[in-house]
C-alpha positions in Angstrom: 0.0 0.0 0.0 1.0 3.4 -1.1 1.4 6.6 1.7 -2.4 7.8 1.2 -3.5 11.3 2.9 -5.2 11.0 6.5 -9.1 11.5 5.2 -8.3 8.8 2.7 -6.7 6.4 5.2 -9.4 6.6 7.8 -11.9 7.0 5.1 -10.8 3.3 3.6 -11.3 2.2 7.3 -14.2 3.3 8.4 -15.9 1.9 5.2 -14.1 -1.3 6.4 -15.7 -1.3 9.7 -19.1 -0.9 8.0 -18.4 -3.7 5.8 -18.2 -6.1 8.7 -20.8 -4.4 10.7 -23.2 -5.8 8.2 -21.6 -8.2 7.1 -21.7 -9.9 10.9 -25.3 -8.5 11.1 -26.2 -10.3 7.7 -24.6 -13.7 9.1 -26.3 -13.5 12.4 -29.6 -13.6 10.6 -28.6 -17.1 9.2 -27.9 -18.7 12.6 -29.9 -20.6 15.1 -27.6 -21.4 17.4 -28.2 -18.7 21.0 -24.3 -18.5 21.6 -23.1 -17.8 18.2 -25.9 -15.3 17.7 -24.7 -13.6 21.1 -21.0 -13.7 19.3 -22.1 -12.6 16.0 -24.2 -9.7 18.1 -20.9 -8.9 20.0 -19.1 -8.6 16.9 -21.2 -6.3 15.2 -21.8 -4.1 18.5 -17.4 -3.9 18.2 -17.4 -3.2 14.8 -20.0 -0.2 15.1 -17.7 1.1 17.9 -14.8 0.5 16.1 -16.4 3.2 12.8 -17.5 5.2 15.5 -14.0 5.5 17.5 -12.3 6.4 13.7 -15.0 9.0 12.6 -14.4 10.6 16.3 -10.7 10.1 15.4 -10.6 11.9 12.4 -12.6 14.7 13.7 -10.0 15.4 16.1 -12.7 13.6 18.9 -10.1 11.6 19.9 -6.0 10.8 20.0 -4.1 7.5 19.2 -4.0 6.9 23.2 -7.1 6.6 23.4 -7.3 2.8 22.5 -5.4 0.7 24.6 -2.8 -1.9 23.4 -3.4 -5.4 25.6 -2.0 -8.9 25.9 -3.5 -11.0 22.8 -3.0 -15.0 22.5 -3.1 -15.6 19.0 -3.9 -19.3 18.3 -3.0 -18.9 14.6 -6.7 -21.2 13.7 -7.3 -18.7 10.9 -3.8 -19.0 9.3 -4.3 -22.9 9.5 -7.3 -23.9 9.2 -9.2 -23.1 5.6 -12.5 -20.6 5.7 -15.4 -22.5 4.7 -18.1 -20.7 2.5 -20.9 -19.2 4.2 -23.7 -21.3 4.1 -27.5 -21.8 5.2 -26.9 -25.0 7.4 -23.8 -24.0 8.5 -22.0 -24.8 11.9 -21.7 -23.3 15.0 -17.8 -23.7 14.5 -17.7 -22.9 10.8 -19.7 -19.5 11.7 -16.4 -18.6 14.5 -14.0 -19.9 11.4 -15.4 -17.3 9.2 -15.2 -14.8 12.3 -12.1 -15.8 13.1 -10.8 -15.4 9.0 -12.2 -11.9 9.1 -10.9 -10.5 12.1 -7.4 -12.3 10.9 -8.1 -10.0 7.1 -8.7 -6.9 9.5 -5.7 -7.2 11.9 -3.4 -7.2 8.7 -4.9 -4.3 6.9 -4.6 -1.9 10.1 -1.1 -3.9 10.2 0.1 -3.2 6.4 -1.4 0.8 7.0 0.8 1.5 9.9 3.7 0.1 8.5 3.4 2.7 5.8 3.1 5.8 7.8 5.7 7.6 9.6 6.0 7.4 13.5 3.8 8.9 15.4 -0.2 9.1 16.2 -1.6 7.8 13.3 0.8 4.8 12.9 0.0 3.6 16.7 -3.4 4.7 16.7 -3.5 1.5 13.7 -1.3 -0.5 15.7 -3.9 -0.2 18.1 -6.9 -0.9 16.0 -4.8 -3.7 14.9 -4.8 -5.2 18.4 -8.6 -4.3 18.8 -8.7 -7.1 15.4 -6.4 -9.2 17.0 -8.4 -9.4 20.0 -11.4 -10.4 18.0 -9.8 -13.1 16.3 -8.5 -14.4 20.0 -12.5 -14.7 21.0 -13.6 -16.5 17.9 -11.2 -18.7 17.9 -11.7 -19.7 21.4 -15.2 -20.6 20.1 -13.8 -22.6 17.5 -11.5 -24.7 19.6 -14.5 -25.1 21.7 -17.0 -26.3 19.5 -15.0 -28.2 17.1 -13.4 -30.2 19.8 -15.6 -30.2 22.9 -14.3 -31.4 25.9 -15.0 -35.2 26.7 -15.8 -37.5 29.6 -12.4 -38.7 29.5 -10.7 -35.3 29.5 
């Protein structure tokens, strides 16, 4: 990616929290299962504060500190483990694999943003919306590893 203006930049990510806004929205109207509807929900509801934080951002609202780095375990399912295609019957733990592949396509396009901008407020504020992806992917795929191998009798 090529040094783009600041407008342009939080422009391009603000339309990229939309996208999955609606895009987890859309998939939580295909589910039945209660606990990956309250995920999908979640989602959303972090997405829509995630556009909100940037327009806030780039209205002088708020400064890169504002959004706190934190501790993220990243079980690398995503880089693994192949995305299946959303479907109508799908899975409780297909539905966190496609999370999980999202979150993973948003951590590294905050990542490849700040590592063209110079240092300073706007490179760590994407650092740090980076993290706030990272952390997304760290729920979802909990909830994978959870539902694709349950825990058993036997341990």
């Amino acid at each position: 990616m090529e040094k783009q203006p600041l407008q342009n930049l939080i422009g391009k990510a603000i339309l990229r929290e939309e996208e999955a806004y609606a895009f987890y929205t859309s998939l939580k109207s295909r589910v039945t299962d209660p606990v990956a509807v309250d995920a999908l929900g979640f989602l959303a509801s972090e997405e829509k504060k995630h556009r909100e934080f940037l327009i806030a951002y780039r209205d002088g609202g708020y400064h890169a500190n504002a959004l706190k780095m934190s501790e993220v375990i990243d079980y690398k399912i995503a880089q693994y483990v192949e995305s299946p295609d959303v479907d109508k019957d799908m899975e409780s733990k297909d539905i966190y694999l496609i999370a999980a592949h999202r979150e993973l396509n948003s951590y590294n396009f905050y990542k490849e943003l700040a590592a063209i901008q110079p240092d300073g407020d706007v490179k760590e504020m994407l650092l740090k919306m980076a993290n706030e992806e990272l952390k997304h992917k760290e729920k979802v795929e909990y909830l994978y590893a959870n539902t694709a191998f349950p825990q058993t009798e036997g341990g």
